[in-house]
Structure formats: C-alpha cells, structure tokens
C-alpha positions, 0 to 999 in steps of 0.5 A: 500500500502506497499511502499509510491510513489510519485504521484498519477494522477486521468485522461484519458489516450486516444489513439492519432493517429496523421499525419504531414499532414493537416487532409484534405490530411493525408493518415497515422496515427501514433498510440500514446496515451495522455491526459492531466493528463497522459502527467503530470504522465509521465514527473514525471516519466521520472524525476524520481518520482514515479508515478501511474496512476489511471483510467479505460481503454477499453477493445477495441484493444486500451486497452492493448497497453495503458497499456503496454507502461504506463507500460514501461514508467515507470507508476504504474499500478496497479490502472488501471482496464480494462472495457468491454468499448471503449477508448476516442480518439483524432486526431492531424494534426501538420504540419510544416507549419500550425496551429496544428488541433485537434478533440475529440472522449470521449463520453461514454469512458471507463474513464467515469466510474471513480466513488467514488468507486474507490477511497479509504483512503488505496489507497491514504495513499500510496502517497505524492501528488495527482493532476488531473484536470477539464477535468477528473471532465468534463468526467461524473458526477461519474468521477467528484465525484471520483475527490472531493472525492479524493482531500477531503481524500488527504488534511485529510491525508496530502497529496500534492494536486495540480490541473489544471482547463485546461479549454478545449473549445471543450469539457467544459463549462464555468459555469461548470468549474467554478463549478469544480474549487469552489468544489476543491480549499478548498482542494487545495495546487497547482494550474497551471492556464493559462492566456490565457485558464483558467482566461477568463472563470473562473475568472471576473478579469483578474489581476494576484494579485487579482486572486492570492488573491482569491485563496489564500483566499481558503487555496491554498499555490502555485498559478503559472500562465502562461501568452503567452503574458507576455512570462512566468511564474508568481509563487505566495508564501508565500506573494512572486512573482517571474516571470520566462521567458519561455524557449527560448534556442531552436525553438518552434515548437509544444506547444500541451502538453507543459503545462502538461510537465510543471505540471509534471516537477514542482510536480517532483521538488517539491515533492524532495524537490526544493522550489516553485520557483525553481521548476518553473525553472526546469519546465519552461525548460522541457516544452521548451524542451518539445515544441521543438519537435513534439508530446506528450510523445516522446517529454518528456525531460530527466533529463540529457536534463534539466540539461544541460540548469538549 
C-alpha cells in the first residue's frame, strides 16, 4: 500500500432493517446496515481518520448497497471482496416507549469466510492501528484465525492494536470468549471492556484494579472500562486512573451502538495524537451524542457536534 491510513477494522458489516414499532405490530422496515466493528470504522471516519474496512460481503441484493454507502461514508474499500454468499442480518424494534428488541440472522454469512488468507504483512504495513473484536473471532473458526493472525503481524510491525471482547449473549459463549480474549491480549495495546457485558463472563473478579492488573500483566498499555452503574468511564495508564462521567448534556434515548461510537471516537483521538485520557473525553461525548438519537450510523456525531460540548 502506497499511502499509510489510519485504521484498519477486521468485522461484519450486516444489513439492519429496523421499525419504531414493537416487532409484534411493525408493518415497515427501514433498510440500514451495522455491526459492531463497522459502527467503530465509521465514527473514525466521520472524525476524520482514515479508515478501511476489511471483510467479505454477499453477493445477495444486500451486497452492493453495503458497499456503496461504506463507500460514501467515507470507508476504504478496497479490502472488501464480494462472495457468491448471503449477508448476516439483524432486526431492531426501538420504540419510544419500550425496551429496544433485537434478533440475529449470521449463520453461514458471507463474513464467515474471513480466513488467514486474507490477511497479509503488505496489507497491514499500510496502517497505524488495527482493532476488531470477539464477535468477528465468534463468526467461524477461519474468521477467528484471520483475527490472531492479524493482531500477531500488527504488534511485529508496530502497529496500534486495540480490541473489544463485546461479549454478545445471543450469539457467544462464555468459555469461548474467554478463549478469544487469552489468544489476543499478548498482542494487545487497547482494550474497551464493559462492566456490565464483558467482566461477568470473562473475568472471576469483578474489581476494576485487579482486572486492570491482569491485563496489564499481558503487555496491554490502555485498559478503559465502562461501568452503567458507576455512570462512566474508568481509563487505566501508565500506573494512572482517571474516571470520566458519561455524557449527560442531552436525553438518552437509544444506547444500541453507543459503545462502538465510543471505540471509534477514542482510536480517532488517539491515533492524532490526544493522550489516553483525553481521548476518553472526546469519546465519552460522541457516544452521548451518539445515544441521543435513534439508530446506528445516522446517529454518528460530527466533529463540529463534539466540539461544541469538549
């Protein structure tokens, strides 16, 4: 690769069709598309970086249109390879005045093919920072390889490497989670991890410090966590810890991806040069942005947005 970027994102992008109705009475579907590493990929790219997705796409009527937009949105493409394979899909409910429904179609999507072959020195000498998460190691057993793989060849090259456990009860398993998390953390710079989703289910201590100390112990060097009950964020670095509270200059209203918003808006950061802590700032307002409006990608923040409240 000729110009270096910013960030690389190893995921799914799949095709959300969503209604504002409960399920049960929904008669129209919006078409979007989503995905955890996707939203992180694109907030970065909202902000500014530079960013490409790497994944495989169906070739099912879906394929195209998620291509295309990525495309507008900003996303380097070029790493992106069209399968005769359907794409995975989700379906969300996000009334007004009920809990948010959501249902998963992955099994045997085109993503599922990721595989080693996929990932190379040449490709990922070409950027800063590397992140993906355990849902893309849960998508198959060659998916969850092209992940270690990558995560190996980025911390040989010097890369950034940062990782999500995203820890999804509906399609992921404890013990295998768990076994996701061992293979990349000798590899890991950053990890955002979730008190409430991830530490339960990976971790036999719930203490922040012990935690911290553990990760530590593998060569991570940033370890954010983020605690609804403590209304915030926790940033280990350096022997340092800071708390953040979470945004609250607007009503929340929909937190489906506001924890990859937050992801995305901290490599921004922290890939042009804010230090970690200042970069848990800047995130922590773009996620509150982010979950005060409905959806997913049309409720990622600008710059301008996030400025107005730094």
């Amino acid at each position: 690769m000729d110009k270096q970027l910013d960030l690389a994102v190893i995921g799914e992008c799949l095709i959300e069709l969503s209604s504002s109705d409960r399920l049960e009475r929904a008669d129209v579907f919006h078409k979007s598309y989503g995905g955890d590493s996707v939203i992180s990929a694109l907030m970065a790219a909202k902000l500014g970086s530079t960013a490409a997705f790497i994944t495989k796409l169906g070739d099912d009527g879906f394929g195209k249109y998620i291509y295309d937009s990525l495309k507008q949105d900003d996303i380097d493409v070029s790493h992106i390879e069209l399968l005769q394979e359907q794409n995975g899909v989700y379906i969300a409910a996000r009334p007004e005045d009920n809990k948010n429904e959501f249902y998963y179609y992955k099994r045997k999507s085109a993503a599922t093919k990721l595989s080693d072959d996929d990932i190379t020195e040449e490709l990922l000498s070409g950027f800063k920072c590397l992140y993906s998460t355990g849902v893309t190691q849960s998508l198959s057993v060659s998916a969850r390889s092209a992940v270690k793989k990558s995560f190996r060849i980025a911390k040989e090259k010097e890369l950034i490497t940062a990782y999500d456990p995203n820890y999804t009860s509906c399609f992921m398993y404890s013990d295998e989670s768990r076994e996701f998390l061992d293979e990349i953390l000798p590899y890991t710079k950053i990890i955002f991890m979730s008190m409430k989703n991830d530490v339960p289910h990976l971790f036999e201590s719930l203490s922040y410090e012990h935690i911290a100390k553990k990760l530590s112990d593998f060569g991570v060097e940033i370890i954010v966590f983020k605690s609804r009950i403590d209304g915030g964020y926790y940033t280990f670095y350096n022997g340092e810890v800071r708390f953040i509270e979470f945004f609250n200059k607007r009503p929340v209203i929909d937190l489906t991806a506001s924890g990859d918003t937050f992801n995305g808006a901290f490599l921004h950061a922290y890939i042009s040069g804010y230090n970690p802590f200042e970069s848990a700032k800047f995130a922590s307002v773009a996620a509150g942005l982010q979950a005060s409006k409905f959806g997913a990608v049309s409720a990622l923040p600008c710059k301008e947005e996030i400025a107005e409240y730094l």
